[in-house]
Each structure stands twice: as C-alpha cells, then as structure tokens.
C-alpha positions in Angstrom: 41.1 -53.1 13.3 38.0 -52.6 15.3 35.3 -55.0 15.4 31.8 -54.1 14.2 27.9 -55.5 14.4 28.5 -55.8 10.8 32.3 -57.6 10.7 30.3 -61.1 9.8 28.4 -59.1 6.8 32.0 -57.9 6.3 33.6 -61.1 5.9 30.8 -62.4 3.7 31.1 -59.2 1.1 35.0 -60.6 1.3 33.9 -64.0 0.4 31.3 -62.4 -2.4 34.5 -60.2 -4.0 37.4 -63.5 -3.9 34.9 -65.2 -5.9 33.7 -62.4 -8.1 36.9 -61.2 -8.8 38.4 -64.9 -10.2 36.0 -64.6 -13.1 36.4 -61.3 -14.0 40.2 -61.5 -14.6 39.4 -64.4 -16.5 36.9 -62.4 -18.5 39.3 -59.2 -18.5 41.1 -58.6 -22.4 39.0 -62.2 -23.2 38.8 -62.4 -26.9 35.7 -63.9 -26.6 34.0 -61.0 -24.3 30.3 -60.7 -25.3 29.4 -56.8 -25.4 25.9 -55.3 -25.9 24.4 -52.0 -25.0 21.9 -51.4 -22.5 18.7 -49.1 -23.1 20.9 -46.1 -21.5 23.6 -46.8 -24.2 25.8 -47.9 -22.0 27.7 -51.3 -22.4 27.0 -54.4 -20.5 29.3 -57.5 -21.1 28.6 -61.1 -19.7 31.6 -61.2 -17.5 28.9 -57.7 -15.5 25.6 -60.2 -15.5 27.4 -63.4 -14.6 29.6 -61.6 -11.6 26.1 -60.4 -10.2 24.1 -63.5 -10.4 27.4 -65.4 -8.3 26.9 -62.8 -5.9 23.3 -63.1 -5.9 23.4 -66.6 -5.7 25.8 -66.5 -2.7 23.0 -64.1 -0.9 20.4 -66.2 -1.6 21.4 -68.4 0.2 23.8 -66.9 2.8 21.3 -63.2 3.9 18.0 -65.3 2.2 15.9 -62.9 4.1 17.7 -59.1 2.7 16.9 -57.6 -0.1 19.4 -57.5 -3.5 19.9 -54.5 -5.5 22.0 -55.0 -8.4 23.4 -53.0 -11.5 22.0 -55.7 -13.9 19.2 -57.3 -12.3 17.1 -54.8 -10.6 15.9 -55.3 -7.1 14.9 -58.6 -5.6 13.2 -59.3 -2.2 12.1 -56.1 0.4 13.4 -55.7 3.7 15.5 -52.9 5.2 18.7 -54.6 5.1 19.9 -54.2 1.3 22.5 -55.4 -0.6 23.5 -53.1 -3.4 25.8 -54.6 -6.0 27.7 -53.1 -8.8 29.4 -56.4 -10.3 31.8 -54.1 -12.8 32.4 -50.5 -12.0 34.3 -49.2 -15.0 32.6 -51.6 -17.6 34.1 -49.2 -20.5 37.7 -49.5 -19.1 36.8 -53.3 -18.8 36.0 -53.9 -22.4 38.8 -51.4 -23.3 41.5 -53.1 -21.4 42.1 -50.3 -18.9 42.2 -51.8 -15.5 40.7 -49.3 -13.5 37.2 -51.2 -12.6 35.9 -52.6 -9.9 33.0 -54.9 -8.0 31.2 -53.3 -6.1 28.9 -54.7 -2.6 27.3 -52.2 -0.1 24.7 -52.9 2.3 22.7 -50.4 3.7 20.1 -50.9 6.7 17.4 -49.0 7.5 18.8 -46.2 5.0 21.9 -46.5 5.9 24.6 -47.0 4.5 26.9 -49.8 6.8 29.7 -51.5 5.0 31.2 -51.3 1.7 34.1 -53.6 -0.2 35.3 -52.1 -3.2 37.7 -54.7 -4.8 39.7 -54.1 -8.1 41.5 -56.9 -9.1 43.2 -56.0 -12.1 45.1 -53.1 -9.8 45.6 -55.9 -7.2 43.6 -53.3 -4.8 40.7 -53.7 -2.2 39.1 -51.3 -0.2 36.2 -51.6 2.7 34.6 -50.4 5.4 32.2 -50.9 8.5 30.0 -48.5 10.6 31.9 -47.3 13.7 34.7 -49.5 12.6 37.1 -47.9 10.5 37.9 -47.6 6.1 41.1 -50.0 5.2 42.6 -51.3 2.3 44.4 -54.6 2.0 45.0 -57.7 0.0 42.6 -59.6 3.0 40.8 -58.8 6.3 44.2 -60.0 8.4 46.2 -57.9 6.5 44.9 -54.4 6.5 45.7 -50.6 6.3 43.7 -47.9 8.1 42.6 -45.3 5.9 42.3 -41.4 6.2 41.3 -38.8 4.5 43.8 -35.5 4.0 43.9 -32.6 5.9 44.1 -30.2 3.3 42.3 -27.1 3.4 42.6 -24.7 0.9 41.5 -25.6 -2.7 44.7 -24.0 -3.9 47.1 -26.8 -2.8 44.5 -29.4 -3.4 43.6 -32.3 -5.6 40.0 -32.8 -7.6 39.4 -36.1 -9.4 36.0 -36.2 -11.9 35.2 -38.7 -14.4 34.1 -36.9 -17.0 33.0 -33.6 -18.5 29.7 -34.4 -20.3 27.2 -34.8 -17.6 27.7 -31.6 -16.3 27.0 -30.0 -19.1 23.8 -32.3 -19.4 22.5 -31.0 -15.8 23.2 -27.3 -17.3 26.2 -26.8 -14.4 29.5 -27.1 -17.0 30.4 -23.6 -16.2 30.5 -24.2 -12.5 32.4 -27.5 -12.9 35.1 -25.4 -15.3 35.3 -22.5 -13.0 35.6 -25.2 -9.9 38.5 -26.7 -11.4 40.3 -23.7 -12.1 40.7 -23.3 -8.6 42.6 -26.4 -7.3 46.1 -27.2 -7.8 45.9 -30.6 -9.5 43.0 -31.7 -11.3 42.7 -35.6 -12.6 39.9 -37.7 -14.0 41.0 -41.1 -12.2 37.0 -41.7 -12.8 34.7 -44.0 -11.1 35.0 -46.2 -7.9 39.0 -45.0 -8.2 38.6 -40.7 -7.2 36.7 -41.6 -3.9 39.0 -44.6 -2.8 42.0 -42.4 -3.7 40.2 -39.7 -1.8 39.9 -42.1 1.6 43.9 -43.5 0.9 44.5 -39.2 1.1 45.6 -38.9 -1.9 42.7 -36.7 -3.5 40.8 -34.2 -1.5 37.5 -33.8 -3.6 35.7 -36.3 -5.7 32.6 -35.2 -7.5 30.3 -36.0 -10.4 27.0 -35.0 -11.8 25.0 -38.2 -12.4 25.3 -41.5 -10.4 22.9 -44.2 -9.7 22.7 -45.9 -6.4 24.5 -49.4 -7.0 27.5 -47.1 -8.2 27.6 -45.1 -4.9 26.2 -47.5 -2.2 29.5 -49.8 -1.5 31.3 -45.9 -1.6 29.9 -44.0 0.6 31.0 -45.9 4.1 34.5 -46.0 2.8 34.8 -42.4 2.7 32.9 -41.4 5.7 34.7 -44.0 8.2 38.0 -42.2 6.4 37.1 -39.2 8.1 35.6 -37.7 4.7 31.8 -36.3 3.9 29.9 -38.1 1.3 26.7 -36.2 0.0 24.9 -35.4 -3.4 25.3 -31.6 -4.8 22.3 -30.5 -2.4 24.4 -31.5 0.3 22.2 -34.8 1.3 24.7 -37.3 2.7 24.7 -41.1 1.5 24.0 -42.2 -2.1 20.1 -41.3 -2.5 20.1 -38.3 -4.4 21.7 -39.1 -8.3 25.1 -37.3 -8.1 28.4 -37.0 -5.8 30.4 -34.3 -3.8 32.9 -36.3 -1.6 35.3 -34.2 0.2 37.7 -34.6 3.2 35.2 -32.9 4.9 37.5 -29.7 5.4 36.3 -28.9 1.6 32.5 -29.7 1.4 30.9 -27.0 2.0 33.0 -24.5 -0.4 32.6 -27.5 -2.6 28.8 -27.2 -2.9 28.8 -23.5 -3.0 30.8 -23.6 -6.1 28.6 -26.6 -7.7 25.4 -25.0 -6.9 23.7 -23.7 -10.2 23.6 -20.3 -10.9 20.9 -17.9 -11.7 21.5 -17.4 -15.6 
C-alpha cells in the first residue's frame, strides 16, 4: 500500500471508526433504540448523535485546530482542513434492522477531498482511501485489498445502483432516471454509502442519486476516485459540493450526464 502525507490522518479516521463502530453494534436491533425525527423528516436515533460526539471528542483533542462537520451537529471550528462526519449512513436500515449502514469520516483540505474511511460493521466491511495513495478495503490497515473500478464500457452489459426513485421525481428528472435505467443490463438499489463502495470493489459501474448533502458524500468521493472512478454532481462538478451524485468508472460519466441532464419539456 502506498504511503501518503495523509496516512497519519488515515490511521486516526481508523482509530475514530474501531471505536465508533463498538457502539453502534451495540445500539444495532437495541430494544431500547431511541428514534425521533429530524426537521427534514428524517429519523435520527441516539446511537447517530452519540457516534458523532465520540468522534468529535477524539478530534478535539487529537486535529484540535481543524474544523468538524458533522451530520448531527453542524459545523464547529474554521480552518481549511475539515473533518466531515456521517456517524450512521443508512439510519433507516439501522432502525429497521437492515445492516447496510455505515460511519462515515472524510477530510477535505483546501476543498479537497483527501481521505475517506467508510466502515460498516454490521457487513463486517471497511473501505478507505488516501490522495495519491490508492482505495482498499480490509478488516485493518495491515491487512488490505487494493481497489479498482471496472472496465466496462457499454451501458448495455453494465450495472446501475440508485437508492431510491422519489427524489428524482422531486428535482422534475424521473423520466430521465427511468429512461436511464432502461438502458443497462442490471439495475439494483443497493442504496447509500453501499452503490459507490461496490462501484470502487468493480462490482457496479454507475452510482447516482439526485439529492445528497455533503457529510453523506465527503468520506465517498476519494474512495472512488483513487479506484480509478469519476466522482461529480449531475452538472458534472467533481467532489461532493454540488447536492447530488453521478459516480461512474469513469469510462461511463460522460454518457451518464448526458442522459441525467433535464430536458426541455
């Protein structure tokens, strides 16, 4: 694995997931998991706010001087190193018992996205990534797997995975998302953090969905890129910044936006 000006941030975001994750699958199926809905009607349990504030306690004392951006507790601190947190990816398959969710810690400098861990305990899974240093999956940092993306090239032998139908209706493209999927040989909603790590492993070659926030695309986005995949919203800007998601092997982006881009109705 190659080394990186980031592999001691690396090792930290380890140290952040091993103890995140040890209270989260104690939380996970809990009987007594406390569930309430957030202003956006979306659900927020206490295993989500107490798996950020141990990762925000960690930083605090550990990168005292970077800025934390976090799911559940806004942003904290300025500086142009940041560390963007999703403590429970998947918090409606959490509270459901599905296991497909995931903590997520990014950093980005200087607008940047530079290393991402994706770990997803309850599918004994963990994914990362550093600038210039590679994507891998692996139970630890000794014991890794390089990652790459496929090299499929024609959306008729390939593999889509969305999350969900709705929010393309609710930015008015539903049509193009239907007609897109048409196209492919397998479609799958794996959903969430899951279609873009399965997408790095290879084993999807486009990943897309209509409306995303930064903490759930920040830890993502250097995974797929140091895969050998392209990572941008549906105007084609690269990185996390612009609400949605296209992720591609990078063979498929561009006929990917073209068939996402709105049409004149």
């Amino acid at each position: 694995m190659s080394t990186s000006r980031y592999a001691e941030d690396l090792r930290l975001a380890h140290v952040l997931a091993d103890a995140v994750d040890q209270h989260t699958m104690t939380r996970f199926k809990a009987q007594d998991l406390r569930v309430e809905m957030k202003p956006d009607m979306s659900e927020v349990t206490d295993a989500d706010k107490d798996a950020e504030e141990i990762v925000r306690r960690q930083l605090a004392r550990s990168r005292s001087r970077d800025q934390v951006i976090g799911e559940e507790f806004g942003s904290t601190g300025t500086a142009s190193r940041q560390w963007v947190v999703d403590p429970i990816d998947g918090t409606a398959n959490f509270v459901r018992g599905v296991p497909v969710w995931a903590t997520l810690i990014g950093l980005i400098e200087e607008g940047r996205c530079v290393m991402g861990v994706v770990s997803s305990p309850a599918l004994s899974r963990r994914w990362w990534a550093a600038a210039d240093a590679g994507a891998f999956t692996g139970s630890r940092l000794s014991s890794a797997t390089a990652l790459r993306v496929s090299g499929v090239d024609d959306i008729a032998n390939a593999s889509l995975s969305y999350s969900s139908l709705h929010g393309w209706a609710d930015i008015e493209r539903l049509g193009e998302m239907l007609n897109f999927m048409q196209r492919f040989w397998r479609t799958r909603a794996y959903g969430d953090f899951w279609s873009y790590m399965l997408l790095a492993e290879g084993a999807v070659d486009v990943a897309c969905e209509p409306e995303l926030k930064l903490h759930d695309m920040a830890a993502l986005v250097p995974i797929v890129t140091e895969a050998g995949g392209r990572f941008t919203s549906l105007d084609g800007e690269p990185g996390p910044f612009g609400g949605n998601a296209v992720a591609t092997n990078g063979l498929l982006h561009e006929e990917a936006l073209a068939a996402l881009a709105p049409r004149t109705r």
